[in-house]
C-alpha positions as CSV (number, residue, x, y, z in Angstrom):
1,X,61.0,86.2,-74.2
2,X,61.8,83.2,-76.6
3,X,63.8,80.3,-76.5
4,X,66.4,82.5,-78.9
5,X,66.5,85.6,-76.6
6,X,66.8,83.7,-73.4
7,X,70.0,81.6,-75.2
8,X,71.8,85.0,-76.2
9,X,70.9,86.9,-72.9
10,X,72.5,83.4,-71.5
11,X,75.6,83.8,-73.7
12,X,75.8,87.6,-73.4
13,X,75.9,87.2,-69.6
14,X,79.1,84.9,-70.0
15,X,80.8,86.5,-72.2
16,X,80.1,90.1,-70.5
17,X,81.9,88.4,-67.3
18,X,85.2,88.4,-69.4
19,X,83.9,91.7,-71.5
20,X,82.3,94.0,-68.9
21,X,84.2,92.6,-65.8
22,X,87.7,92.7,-67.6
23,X,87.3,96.4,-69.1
24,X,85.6,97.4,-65.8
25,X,88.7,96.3,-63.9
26,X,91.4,97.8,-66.5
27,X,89.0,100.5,-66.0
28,X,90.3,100.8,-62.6
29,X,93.8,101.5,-63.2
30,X,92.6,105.1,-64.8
31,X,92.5,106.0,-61.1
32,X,96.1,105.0,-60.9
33,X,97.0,106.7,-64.1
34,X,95.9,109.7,-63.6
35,X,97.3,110.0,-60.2
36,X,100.9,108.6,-60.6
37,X,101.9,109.6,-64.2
38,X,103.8,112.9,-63.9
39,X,101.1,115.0,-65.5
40,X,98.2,114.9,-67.8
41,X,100.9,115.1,-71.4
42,X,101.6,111.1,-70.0
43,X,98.4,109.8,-70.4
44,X,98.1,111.7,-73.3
45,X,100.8,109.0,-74.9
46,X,98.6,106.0,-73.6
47,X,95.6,107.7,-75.4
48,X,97.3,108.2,-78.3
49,X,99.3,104.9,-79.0
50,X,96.5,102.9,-77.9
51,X,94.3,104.6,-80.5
52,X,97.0,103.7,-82.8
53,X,96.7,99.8,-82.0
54,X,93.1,99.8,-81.8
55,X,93.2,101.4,-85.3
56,X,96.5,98.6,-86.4
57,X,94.3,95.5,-84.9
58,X,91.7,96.1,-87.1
59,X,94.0,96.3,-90.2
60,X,95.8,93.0,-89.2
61,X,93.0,91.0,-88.8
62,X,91.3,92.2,-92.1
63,X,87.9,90.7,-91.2
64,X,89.2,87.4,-90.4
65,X,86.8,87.1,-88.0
66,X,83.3,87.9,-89.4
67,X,84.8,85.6,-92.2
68,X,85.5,82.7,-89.9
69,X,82.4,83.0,-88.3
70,X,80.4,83.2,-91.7
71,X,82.5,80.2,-93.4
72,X,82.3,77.9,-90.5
73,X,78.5,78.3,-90.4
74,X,77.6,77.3,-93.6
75,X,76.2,74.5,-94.6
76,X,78.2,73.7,-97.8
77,X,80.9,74.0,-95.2
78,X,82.2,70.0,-94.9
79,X,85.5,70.6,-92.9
80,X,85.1,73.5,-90.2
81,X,88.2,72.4,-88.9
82,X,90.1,73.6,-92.3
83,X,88.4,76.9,-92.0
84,X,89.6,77.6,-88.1
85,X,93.3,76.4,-89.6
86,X,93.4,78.5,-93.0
87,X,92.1,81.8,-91.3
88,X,95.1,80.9,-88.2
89,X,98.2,80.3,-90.5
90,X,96.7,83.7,-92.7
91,X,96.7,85.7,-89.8
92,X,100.2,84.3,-88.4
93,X,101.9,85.3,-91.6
94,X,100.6,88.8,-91.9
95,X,101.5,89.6,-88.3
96,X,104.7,88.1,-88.7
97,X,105.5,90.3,-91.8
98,X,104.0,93.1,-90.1
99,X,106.4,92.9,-87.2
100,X,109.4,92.3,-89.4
101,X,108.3,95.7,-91.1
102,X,107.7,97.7,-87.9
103,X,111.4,96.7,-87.1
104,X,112.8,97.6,-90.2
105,X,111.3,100.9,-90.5
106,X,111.5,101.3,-86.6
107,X,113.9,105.3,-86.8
108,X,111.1,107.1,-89.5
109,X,107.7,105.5,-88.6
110,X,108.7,107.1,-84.7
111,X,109.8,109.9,-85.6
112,X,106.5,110.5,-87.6
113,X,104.8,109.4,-85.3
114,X,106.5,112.1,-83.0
115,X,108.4,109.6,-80.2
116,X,112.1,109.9,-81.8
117,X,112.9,109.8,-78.0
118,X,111.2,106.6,-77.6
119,X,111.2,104.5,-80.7
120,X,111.1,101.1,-78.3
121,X,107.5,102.5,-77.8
122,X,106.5,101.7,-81.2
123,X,108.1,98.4,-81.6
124,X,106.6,97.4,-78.5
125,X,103.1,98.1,-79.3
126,X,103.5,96.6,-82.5
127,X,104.6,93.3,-81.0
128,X,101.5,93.8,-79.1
129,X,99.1,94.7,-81.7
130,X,100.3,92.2,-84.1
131,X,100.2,89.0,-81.3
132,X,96.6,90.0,-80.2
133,X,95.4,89.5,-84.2
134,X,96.7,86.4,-84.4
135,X,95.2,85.3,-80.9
136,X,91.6,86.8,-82.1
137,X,91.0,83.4,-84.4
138,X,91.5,81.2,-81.5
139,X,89.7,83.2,-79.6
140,X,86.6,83.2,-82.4
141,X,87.4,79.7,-82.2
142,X,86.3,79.5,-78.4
143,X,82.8,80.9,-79.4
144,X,82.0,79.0,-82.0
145,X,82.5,76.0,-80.4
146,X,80.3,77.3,-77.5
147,X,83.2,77.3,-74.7
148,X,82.4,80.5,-73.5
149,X,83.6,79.6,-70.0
150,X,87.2,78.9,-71.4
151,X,86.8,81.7,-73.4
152,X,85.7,84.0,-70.4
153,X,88.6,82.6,-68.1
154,X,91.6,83.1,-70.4
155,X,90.3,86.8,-70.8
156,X,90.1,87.4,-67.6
157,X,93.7,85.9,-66.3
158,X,95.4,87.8,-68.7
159,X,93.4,91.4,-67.5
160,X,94.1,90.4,-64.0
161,X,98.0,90.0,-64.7
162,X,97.6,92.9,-66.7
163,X,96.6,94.9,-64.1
164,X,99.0,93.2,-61.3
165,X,101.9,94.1,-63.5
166,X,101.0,97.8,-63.8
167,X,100.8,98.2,-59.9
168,X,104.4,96.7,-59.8
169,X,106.0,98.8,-62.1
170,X,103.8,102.1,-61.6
171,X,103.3,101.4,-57.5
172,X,105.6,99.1,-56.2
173,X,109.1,99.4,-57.9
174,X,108.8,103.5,-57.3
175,X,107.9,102.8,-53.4
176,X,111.0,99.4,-53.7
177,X,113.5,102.1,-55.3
178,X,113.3,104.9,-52.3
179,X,113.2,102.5,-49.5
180,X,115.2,99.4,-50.9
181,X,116.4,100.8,-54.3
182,X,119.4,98.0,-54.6
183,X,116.4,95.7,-55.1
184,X,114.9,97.1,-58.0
185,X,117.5,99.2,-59.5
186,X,119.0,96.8,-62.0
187,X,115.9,96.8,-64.2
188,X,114.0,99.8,-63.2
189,X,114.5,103.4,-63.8
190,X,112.0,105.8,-62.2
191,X,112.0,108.5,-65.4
192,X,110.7,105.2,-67.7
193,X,107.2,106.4,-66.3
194,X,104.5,105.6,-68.9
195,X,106.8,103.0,-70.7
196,X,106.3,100.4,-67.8
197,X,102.2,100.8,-69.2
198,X,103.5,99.2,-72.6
199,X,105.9,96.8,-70.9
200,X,103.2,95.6,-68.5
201,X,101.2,94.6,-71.8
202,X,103.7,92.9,-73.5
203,X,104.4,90.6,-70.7
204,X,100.9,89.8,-70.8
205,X,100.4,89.2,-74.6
206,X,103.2,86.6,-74.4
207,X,101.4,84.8,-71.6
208,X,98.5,84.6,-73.6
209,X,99.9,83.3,-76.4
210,X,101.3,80.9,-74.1
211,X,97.8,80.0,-72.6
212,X,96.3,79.4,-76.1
213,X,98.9,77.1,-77.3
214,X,96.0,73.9,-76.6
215,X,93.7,75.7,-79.3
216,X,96.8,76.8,-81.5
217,X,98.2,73.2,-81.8
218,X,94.4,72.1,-82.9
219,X,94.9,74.7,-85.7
220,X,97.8,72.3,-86.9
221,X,95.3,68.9,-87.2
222,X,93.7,70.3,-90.4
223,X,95.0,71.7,-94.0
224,X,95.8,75.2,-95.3
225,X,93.4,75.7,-98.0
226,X,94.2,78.7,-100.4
227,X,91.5,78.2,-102.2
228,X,88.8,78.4,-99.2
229,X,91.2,81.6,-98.0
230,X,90.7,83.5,-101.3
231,X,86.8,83.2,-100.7
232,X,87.0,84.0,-97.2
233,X,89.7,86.8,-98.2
234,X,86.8,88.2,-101.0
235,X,84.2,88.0,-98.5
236,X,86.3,89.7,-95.9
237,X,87.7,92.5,-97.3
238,X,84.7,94.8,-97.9
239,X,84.6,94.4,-94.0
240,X,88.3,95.2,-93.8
241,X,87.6,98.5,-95.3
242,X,84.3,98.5,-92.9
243,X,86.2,98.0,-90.2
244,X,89.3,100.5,-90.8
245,X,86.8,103.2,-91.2
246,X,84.9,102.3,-88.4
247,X,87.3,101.9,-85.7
248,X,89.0,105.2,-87.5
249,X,86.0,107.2,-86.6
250,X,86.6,106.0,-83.1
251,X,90.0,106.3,-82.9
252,X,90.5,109.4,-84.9
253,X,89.9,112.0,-82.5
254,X,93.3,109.8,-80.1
255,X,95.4,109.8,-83.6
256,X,94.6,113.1,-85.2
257,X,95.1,115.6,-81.9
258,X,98.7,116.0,-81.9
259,X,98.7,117.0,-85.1
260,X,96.4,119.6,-84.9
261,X,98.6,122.0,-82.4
262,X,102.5,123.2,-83.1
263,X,102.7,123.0,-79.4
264,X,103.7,119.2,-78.7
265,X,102.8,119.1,-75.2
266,X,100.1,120.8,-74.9
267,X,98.3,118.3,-77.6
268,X,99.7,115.9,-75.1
269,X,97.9,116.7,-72.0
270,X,94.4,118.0,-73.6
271,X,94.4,114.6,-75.3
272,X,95.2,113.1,-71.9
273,X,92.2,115.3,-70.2
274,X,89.9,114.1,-73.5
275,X,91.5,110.4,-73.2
276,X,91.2,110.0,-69.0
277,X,87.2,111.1,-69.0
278,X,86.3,109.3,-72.5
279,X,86.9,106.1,-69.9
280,X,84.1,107.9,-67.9
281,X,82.1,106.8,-71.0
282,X,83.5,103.0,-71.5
283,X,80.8,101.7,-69.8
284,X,78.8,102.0,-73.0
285,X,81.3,100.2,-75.3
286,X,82.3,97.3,-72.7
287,X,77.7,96.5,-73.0
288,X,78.2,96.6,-76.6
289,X,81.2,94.3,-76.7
290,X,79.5,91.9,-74.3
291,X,76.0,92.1,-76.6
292,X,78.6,91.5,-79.7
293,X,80.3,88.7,-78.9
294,X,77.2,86.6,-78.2
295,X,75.1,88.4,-81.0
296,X,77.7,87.5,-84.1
297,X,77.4,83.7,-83.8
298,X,73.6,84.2,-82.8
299,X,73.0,85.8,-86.0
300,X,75.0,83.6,-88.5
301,X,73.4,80.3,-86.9
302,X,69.9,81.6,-87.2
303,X,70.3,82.1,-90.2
304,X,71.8,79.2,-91.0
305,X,68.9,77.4,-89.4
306,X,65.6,79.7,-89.9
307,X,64.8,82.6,-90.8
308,X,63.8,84.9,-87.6
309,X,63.4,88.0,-88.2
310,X,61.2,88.6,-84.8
311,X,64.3,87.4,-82.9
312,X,66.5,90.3,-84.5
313,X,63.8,92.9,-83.9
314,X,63.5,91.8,-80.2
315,X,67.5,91.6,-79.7
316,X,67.1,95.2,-81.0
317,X,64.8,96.6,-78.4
318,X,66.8,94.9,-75.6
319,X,69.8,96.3,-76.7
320,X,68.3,100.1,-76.8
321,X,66.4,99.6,-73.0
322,X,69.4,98.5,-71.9
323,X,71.6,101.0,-73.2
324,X,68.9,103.9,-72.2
325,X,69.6,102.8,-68.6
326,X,73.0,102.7,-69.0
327,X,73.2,105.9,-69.9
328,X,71.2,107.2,-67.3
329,X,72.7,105.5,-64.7
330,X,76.3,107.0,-65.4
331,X,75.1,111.0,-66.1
332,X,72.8,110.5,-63.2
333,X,76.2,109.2,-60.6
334,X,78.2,111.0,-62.5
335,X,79.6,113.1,-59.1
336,X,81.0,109.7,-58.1
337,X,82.1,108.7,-61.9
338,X,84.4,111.9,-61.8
339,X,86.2,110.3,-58.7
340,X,88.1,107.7,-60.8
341,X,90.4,110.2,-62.4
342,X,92.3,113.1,-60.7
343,X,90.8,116.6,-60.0
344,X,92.9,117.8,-63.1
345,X,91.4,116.4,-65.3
346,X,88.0,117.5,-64.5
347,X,87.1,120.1,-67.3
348,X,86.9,117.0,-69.7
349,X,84.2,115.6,-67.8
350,X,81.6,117.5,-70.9
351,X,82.2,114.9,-72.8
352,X,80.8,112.0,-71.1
353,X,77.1,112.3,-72.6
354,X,78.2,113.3,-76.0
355,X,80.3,110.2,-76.3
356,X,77.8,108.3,-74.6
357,X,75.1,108.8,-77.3
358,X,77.5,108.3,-79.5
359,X,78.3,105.4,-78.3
360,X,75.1,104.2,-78.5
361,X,74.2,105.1,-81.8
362,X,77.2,102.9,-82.8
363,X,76.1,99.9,-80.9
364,X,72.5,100.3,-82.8
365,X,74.1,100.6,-86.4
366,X,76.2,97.1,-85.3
367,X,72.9,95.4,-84.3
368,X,71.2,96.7,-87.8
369,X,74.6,95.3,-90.0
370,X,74.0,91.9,-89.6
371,X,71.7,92.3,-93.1
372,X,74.5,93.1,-95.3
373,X,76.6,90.1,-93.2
374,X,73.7,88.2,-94.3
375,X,73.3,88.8,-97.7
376,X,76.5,88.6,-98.4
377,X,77.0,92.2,-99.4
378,X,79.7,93.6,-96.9
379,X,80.2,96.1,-99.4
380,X,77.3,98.0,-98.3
381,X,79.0,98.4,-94.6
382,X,82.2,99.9,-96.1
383,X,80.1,102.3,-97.7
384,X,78.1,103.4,-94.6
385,X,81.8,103.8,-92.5
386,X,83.2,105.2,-95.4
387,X,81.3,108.1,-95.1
388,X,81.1,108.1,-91.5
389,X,84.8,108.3,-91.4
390,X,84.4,111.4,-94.1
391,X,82.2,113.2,-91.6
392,X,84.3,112.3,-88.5
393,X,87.6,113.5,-90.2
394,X,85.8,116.7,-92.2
395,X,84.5,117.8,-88.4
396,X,88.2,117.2,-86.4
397,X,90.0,119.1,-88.9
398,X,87.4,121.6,-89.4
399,X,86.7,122.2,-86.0
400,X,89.5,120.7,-83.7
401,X,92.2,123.8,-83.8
402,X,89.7,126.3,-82.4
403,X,87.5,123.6,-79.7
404,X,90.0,121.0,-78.9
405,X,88.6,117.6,-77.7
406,X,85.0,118.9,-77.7
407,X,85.2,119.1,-81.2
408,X,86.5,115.3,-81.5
409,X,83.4,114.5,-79.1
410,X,81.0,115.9,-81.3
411,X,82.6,114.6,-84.1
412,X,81.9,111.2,-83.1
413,X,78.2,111.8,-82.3
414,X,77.6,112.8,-85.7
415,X,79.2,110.2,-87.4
416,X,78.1,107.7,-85.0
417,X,74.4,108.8,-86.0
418,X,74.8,109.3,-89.8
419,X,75.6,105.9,-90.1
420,X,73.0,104.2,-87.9
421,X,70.4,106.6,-89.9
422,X,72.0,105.2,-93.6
423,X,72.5,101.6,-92.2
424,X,68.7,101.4,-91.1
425,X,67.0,103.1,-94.5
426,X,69.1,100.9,-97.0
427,X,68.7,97.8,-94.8
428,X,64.7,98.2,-94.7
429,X,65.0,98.3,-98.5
430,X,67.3,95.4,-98.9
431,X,66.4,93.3,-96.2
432,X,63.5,94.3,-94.2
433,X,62.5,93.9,-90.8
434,X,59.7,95.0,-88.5
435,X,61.9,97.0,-85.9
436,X,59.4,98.3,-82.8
437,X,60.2,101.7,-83.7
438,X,57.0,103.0,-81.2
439,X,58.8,101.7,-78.4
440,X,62.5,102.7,-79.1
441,X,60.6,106.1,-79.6
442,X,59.0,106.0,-76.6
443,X,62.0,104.9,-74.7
444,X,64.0,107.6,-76.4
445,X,61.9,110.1,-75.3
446,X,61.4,109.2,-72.1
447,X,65.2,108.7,-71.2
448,X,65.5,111.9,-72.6
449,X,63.0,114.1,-70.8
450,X,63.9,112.2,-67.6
451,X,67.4,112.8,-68.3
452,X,66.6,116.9,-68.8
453,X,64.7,116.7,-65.0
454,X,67.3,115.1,-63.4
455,X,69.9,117.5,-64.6
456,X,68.5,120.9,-65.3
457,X,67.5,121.4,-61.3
458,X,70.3,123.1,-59.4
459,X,70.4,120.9,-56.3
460,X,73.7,122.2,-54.1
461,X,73.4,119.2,-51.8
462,X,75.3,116.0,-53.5
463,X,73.1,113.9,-51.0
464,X,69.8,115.4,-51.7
465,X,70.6,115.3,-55.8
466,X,71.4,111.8,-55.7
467,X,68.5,110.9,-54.3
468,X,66.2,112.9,-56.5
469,X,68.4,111.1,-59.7
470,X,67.9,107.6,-58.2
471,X,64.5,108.0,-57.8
472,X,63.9,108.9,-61.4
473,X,66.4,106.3,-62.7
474,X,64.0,104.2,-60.5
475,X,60.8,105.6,-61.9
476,X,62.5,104.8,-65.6
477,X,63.1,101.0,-64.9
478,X,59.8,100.4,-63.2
479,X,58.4,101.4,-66.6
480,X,60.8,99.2,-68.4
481,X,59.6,96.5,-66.2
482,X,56.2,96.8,-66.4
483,X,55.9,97.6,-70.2
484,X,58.5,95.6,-71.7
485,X,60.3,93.2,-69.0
486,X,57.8,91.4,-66.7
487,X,59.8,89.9,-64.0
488,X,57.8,86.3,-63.9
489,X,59.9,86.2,-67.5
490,X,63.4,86.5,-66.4
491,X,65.4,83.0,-65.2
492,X,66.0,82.8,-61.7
493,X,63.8,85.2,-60.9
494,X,60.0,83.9,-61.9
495,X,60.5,81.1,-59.2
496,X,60.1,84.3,-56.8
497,X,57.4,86.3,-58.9
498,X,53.8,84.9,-58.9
């Protein structure tokens, strides 16, 4: 493992602390979710709105971010400091007109939306969504200037307070208003329910606003340059478009449901059955996260230094092994996973692998995209999601009315796979580079036939079939190990390994 992989596996690690740790522990409050909101049509609203956001962040940062990260590496680039303040003051205008317009259009976009009974919902989420796109520049900041420990820390705060606000309002106020209720009353109202969720997450948006304000006041040292923003803007766009498409095709199955069924709360609660045990599957996307973060800046300062196209092939395999296991670990435990939401919600729980792969198959098309990045030809990613939103929107519509959420799962897959498949035969043409296809064969195959043994046997005892899984999950990483991962190679642990 070189010099290269050893620094991003260092980086990854950090950064997964504030990725992996933090989603892991907002994981934790699906438990809570699914237990305390009144029934499975509430979570159905957090499924849905945050699908909405997801879908809005992307929009409102219009791929500020890539852009930062490419501008600020290059080496005609004299004054990075005028690149971190032009992309800041571009983003702080367009969320502040974005709010202004969520506010002045607050009665018909809700009632489209289908909460005319709770329009402070969408103004809330918008002040959300709109605060979190301007925080991601300083937060892009914080990586490229290699403070990931800052970076991981201020992530982490804010999920902890996160998470401490949503057991006061969802745990403590109820328990407060039965036994002491002239102690809470005054602010809280038991039949708010899922609004507290929303509130919670304001509170904690301001406070990092707050936390940021050392890295925003450095964003006021430097000069807003429209003429580096119209580049960065023209270089950014195509990934815009990349971007709305491909968090669409992730978010279309939580934005499209309601509308597929006449009955409003019925779309509710199978979205909140298809929402709850989608989080089954999150494991997946927090590893790709973490491996993002660290893998962006990687890329562009490779480049910007060599070229290494053995370092891209290697990041590659890593990322597959480490997904295969990943996947295997959480089908194989998955009579524990299913503990984490409540037994109502249990039917949904056929949708775990199918996102999973899914999921997968997106975090290998991100790992192939850097070539377009690269080249300066984001146009060709826009393209690729493009049709991958076609396919995931063709399949929902098509197929969602008569099988409900499995349809959305499915839809997903497919997309998720078509574009990996076009991203990979246009980039080998345009860009090539020697991937170790034998071995993500291999490792394919072998995840999958041990997969098929440790699920196809009817095993009644829950002991007995959890040993037989952990075994095989053993059998797969002593392979890893000993083909691609020799221990004496790892830090920390070759000092023990002769």
């Amino acid at each position: 493992m070189g010099a290269g992989m050893k620094q991003l596996a260092k980086e990854t690690a950090v950064y997964g602390l504030s990725s992996i740790l933090g989603r892991f522990l907002n994981w934790l409050l699906v438990p809570m979710y699914t237990r305390v909101l009144t029934d499975t049509a509430e979570y159905g609203v957090i499924t849905n709105l945050y699908g909405w956001t997801a879908l809005l962040m992307i929009i409102l940062t219009y791929g500020m971010e890539t852009g930062f990260f490419r501008f600020i590496n290059k080496k005609e680039t004299e004054h990075s400091l005028e690149v971190y303040t032009t992309t800041l003051f571009s983003l702080f205008f367009s969320s502040t007109l974005f709010i202004l317009l969520i506010f002045l259009f607050l009665s018909p976009i809700s009632n489209g939306l289908r909460y005319g009974n709770h329009p402070e919902f969408i103004s809330i989420m918008g002040v959300i969504v709109a605060a979190d796109a301007f925080c991601s520049i300083p937060f892009a900041y914080l990586r490229y200037a290699g403070r990931a420990y800052r970076f991981a820390a201020l992530k982490l705060l804010t999920i902890f307070l996160n998470i401490a606000l949503n057991i006061f309002f969802l745990l403590l106020c109820p328990w407060l208003y039965i036994h002491y209720p002239s102690s809470v009353e005054w602010f809280y109202d038991p039949a708010y329910g899922v609004g507290y969720v929303f509130i919670a997450n304001a509170f904690t948006t301001l406070v990092t606003l707050l936390m940021l304000s050392p890295e925003l006041k450095l964003g006021l040292q430097s000069k807003f340059n429209p003429a580096l923003l119209k580049q960065i803007i023209y270089y950014s766009f195509p990934i815009l478009i990349l971007g709305i498409a491909g968090i669409f095709n992730q978010t279309a199955d939580k934005i499209l449901f309601p509308f597929l069924f006449e009955d409003k709360g019925y779309a509710a609660s199978q979205l909140g059955i298809y929402g709850a045990c989608f989080k089954i599957a999150v494991v997946m996307v927090m590893f790709i996260q973490a491996f993002r973060y660290a893998y962006e800046p990687f890329i562009f300062a490779k480049n910007k230094n060599e070229n290494n196209n053995l370092a891209y092939a290697q990041a590659m395999k890593y990322f597959i092994i480490f997904s295969l296991v990943i996947f295997l670990g959480v089908m194989f435990y998955l009579d524990i996973f299913k503990y984490f939401v409540s037994p109502e919600y249990y039917p949904g729980l056929r949708v775990v692998p199918i996102v999973m792969l899914g999921e997968l198959f997106f975090g290998i098309y991100f790992n192939l995209s850097f070539w377009y990045k690269l080249m300066d030809q984001t146009q060709w990613g826009a393209y690729f999601s493009v049709i991958g939103c076609i396919a995931t929107v063709t399949i929902i519509l098509l197929f969602g009315p008569y099988y409900g959420y499995m349809a959305c799962a499915w839809a997903s897959f497919c997309c998720n796979l078509l574009m990996m498949f076009l991203s990979y035969f246009v980039g080998q043409k345009k860009f090539p580079i020697q991937y170790d296809l034998r071995s993500a064969f291999i490792y394919f195959a072998l995840a999958g036939g041990i997969y098929l043994a440790g699920m196809l046997p009817v095993i009644s005892s829950e002991m007995i079939r959890l040993t037989y899984r952990t075994i095989l999950l053993f059998l797969f990483v002593g392979f890893i190990i000993k083909r691609d991962l020799p221990l004496r190679e790892i830090p920390y642990l070759k000092r023990f390994v002769k």
